[in-house]
N, C-alpha and C positions, 0 to 999 in steps of 0.2 A: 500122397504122391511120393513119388521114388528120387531124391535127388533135386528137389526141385528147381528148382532155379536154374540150374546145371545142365537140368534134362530141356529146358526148354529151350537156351542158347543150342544144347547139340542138335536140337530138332531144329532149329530157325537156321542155324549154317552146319550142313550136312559134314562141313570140313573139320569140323571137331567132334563128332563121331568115334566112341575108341579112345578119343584123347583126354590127358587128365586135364580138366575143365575145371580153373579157378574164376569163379566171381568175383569182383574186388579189386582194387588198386593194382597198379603194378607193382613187384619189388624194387622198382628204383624211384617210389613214390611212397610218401608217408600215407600207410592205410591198410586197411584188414580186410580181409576174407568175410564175404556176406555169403560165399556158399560153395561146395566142391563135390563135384564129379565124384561118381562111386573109384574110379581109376586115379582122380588123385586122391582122396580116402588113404588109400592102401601107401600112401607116404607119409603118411599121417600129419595129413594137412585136416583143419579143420575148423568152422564159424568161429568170428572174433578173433580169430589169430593174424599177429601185426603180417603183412601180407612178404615183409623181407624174409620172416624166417619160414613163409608157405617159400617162396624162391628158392631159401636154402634146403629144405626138405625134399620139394622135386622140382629140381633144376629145369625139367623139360615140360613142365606146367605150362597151360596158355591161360592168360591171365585175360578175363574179358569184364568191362564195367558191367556193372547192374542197372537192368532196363527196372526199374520195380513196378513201372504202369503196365507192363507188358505183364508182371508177372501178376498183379493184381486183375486184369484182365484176363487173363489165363484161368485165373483163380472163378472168374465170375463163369465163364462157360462150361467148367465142368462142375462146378455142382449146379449149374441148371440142369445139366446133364441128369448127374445123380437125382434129382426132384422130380424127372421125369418116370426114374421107376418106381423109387419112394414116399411121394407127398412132400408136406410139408413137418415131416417129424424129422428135420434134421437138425444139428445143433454143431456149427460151424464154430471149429476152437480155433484156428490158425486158416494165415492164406490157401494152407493145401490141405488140412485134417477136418475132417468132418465124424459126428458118431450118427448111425440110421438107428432106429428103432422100424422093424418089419415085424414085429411079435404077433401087430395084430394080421398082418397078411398069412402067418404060418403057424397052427395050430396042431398039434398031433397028440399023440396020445401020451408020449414021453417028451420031458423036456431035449432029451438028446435028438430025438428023432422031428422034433419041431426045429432046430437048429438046423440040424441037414437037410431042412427042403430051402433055407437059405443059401444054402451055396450055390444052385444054380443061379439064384441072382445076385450073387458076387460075383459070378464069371460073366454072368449080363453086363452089369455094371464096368466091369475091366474092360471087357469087350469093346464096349460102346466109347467108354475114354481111349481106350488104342487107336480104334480106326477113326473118331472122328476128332481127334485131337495131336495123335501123335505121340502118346507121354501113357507111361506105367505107371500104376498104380498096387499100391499091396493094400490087401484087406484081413482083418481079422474079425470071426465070427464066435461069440462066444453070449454067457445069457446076461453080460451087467460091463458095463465100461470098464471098471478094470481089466479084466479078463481080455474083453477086445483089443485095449491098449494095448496091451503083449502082443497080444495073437499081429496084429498089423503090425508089429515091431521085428517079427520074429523071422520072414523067409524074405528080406527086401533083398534083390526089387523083383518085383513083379510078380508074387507072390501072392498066396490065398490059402492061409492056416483057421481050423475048429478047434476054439478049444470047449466041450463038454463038461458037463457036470460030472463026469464017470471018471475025467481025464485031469480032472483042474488040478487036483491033489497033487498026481504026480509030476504035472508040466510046472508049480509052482516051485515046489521043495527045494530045488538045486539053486533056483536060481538067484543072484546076489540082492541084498534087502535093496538098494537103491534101485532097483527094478520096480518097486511098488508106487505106487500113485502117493505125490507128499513128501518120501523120503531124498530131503537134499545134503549138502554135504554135512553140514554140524547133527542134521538127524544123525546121519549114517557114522557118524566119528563119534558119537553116543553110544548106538547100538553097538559098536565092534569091539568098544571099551568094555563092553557086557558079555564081551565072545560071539554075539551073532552076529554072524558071516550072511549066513543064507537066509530064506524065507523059512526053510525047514527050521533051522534054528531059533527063529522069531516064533513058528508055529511051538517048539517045545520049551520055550522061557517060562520054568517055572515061577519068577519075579513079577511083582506090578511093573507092570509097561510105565507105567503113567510116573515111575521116579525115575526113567529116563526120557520121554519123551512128553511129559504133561498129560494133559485130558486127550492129548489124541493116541493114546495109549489103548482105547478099546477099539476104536474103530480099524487102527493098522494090525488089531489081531484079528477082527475082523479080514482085513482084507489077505492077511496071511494063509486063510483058510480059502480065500477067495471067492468071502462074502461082500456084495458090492450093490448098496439098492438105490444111489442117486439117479435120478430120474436125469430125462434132457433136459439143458435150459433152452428156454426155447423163448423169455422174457428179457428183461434188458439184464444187463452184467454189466460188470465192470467194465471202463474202456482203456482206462487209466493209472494209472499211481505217478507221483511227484511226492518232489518235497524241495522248496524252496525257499532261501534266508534272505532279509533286506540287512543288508548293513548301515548301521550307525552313522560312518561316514564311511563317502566311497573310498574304495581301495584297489589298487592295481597287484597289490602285493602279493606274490606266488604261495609264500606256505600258508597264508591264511586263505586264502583261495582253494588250494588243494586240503588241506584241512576240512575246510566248507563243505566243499565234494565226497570225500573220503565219507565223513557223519550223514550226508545226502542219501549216497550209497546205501550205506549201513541199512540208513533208517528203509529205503525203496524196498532192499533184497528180505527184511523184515515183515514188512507188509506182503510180499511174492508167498513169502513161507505160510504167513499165516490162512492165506490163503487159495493152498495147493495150486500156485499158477508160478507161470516161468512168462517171459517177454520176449519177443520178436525184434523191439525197436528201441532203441537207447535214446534219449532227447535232452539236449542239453539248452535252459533261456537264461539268457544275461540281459541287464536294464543297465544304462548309464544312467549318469546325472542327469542329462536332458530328458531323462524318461524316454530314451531310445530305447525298445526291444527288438531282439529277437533271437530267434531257433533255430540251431541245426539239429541235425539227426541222421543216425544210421539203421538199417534193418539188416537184420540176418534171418538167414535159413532155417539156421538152429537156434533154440530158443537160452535163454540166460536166467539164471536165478541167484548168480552168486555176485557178494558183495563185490569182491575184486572186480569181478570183469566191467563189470556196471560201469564204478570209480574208475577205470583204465579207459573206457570209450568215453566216457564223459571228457577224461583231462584232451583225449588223442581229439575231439571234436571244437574244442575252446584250441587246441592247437595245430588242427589243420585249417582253421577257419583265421584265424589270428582275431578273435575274437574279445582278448586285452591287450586291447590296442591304447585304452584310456583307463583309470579307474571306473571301477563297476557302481552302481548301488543295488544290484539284487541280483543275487547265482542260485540258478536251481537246474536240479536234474531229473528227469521224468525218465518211466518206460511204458510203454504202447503193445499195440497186435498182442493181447496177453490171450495165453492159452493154459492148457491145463500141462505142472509140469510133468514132462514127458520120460518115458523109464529111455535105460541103455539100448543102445541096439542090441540087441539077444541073436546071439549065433551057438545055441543049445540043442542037443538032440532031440526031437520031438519026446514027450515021455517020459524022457530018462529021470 
């Protein structure tokens, strides 16, 4: 889906239509951006960002809270939607991303030419989401999820890119390595230390991958070439990652607390990495001494894998809740809605 979150408030009040549409606190209130309008984008507002400096970026932003039931509800109709062209071979990674397997509906003689009787029903599928929903949609069609992931990356919004097996070569080549499925920022500050820039570049490293990146060294040459055979999940998965400490004796005290959180962090965006996923929802639980618990949490639009951001919504969530109020005896930090991590938006010439 195209903007999500964003696109559904412009569609629910017609009056922010056009306009740059911030999700999220106000700027004269402690809080962050869960999601922004492709028009405020272009100020370079963007998820997790503390919502005073979305204000000071574009001053004429309309700042609207997050319905998330609405958006989850949103979420549940259009892929009924989609099930009704596809089956049940969908494998739903986020509130709004979905991957279809239709291989066995379209069969030809070439794998190129079995791809292209797909695109009619990507413009079905858009179709069907437009008028009975309201809300664009971009699709990429291509023969293995990586591939896809690009291609739906690549002409948003509303958008409907092929990439081909004739085509993959040269639509990969230019493009920057964190585009790849997996590559997060310490991969990518690895890679760049070794001079590669691009995919092309990854495609001609004469070196073992695997003394800059470990054992996943063959498979991101693999996907360099833009080989890609993980099937759908279509079984349970993960729903979760946490990591939480009980203390010794309780403690109110701030640098051991943020301390606590920082190694939480670490430890969450470590588990994210090793398992090609990024996070939707940040969750922070505290327990007093009475064995009082409980949780707040934020979700965003765009998903998160790095340590910092994590530890930053964690500390802003114990701090907009006023949640050490007392000494604590157990801080932990979790994240949720986990999806696969998601490459850049790509604004590259088909091709080139």
């Amino acid at each position: 889906m195209d903007a999500f979150y964003a696109s559904v408030e412009q569609r629910d009040n017609p009056a922010l239509k056009g306009k740059p549409v911030i999700v999220g606190s106000p700027p004269t209130q402690r809080g962050v951006v869960a999601a922004a309008s492709y028009e405020a984008r272009k100020f370079g507002v963007r998820s997790a960002m503390p919502s005073v400096t979305a204000g000071r970026l574009c001053p004429k932003g309309v700042f609207v809270r997050p319905r998330m039931e609405a958006y989850r509800n949103e979420s549940h109709e259009i892929m009924g939607i989609v099930q009704e062209f596809v089956g049940e071979l969908i494998q739903q990674v986020s509130v709004d991303e979905a991957y279809m397997d239709v291989s066995a509906q379209h069969q030809a003689a070439t794998a190129d030419e079995s791809l292209e009787l797909a695109r009619p029903l990507a413009r079905q599928i858009k179709a069907a989401i437009h008028k009975r929903r309201g809300l664009t949609a971009t699709i990429g069609i291509a023969p293995n999820k990586l591939l896809a992931k690009l291609a739906s990356d690549f002409q948003k919004p509303d958008g409907l890119t092929l990439i081909g097996d004739s085509e993959k070569m040269a639509f990969l080549k230019p493009l920057p390595v964190r585009s790849l499925h997996g590559v997060g920022k310490v991969t990518e500050e690895n890679l760049h230390r070794a001079g590669i820039q691009t995919v092309g570049d990854l495609r001609n490293y004469a070196g073992d991958l695997r003394a800059l990146v470990g054992s996943w060294g063959t498979e991101l040459k693999r996907f360099a070439f833009g080989e890609d055979d993980r099937a759908l999940e279509l079984g349970d998965e993960v729903k979760s990652i946490s990591s939480e400490n009980t203390f010794l004796r309780d403690t109110d005290d701030r640098p051991t607390l943020r301390a606590c959180l920082k190694e939480q962090s670490e430890d969450v965006a470590s588990s994210l990495a090793k398992r090609r996923l990024a996070a939707h929802t940040v969750q922070v639980k505290i327990r007093y001494g009475d064995f009082t618990s409980l949780t707040r949490q934020i979700s965003l639009e765009e998903p998160l894998t790095d340590a910092k951001e994590i530890y930053r919504l964690g500390c802003w969530l114990l701090a907009r809740e006023r949640l050490v109020n007392r000494p604590l005896r157990l801080i932990g930090l979790g994240v949720s809605g986990l999806a696969e991590a998601r490459a850049s938006q790509l604004r590259l010439p088909f091709g080139s």
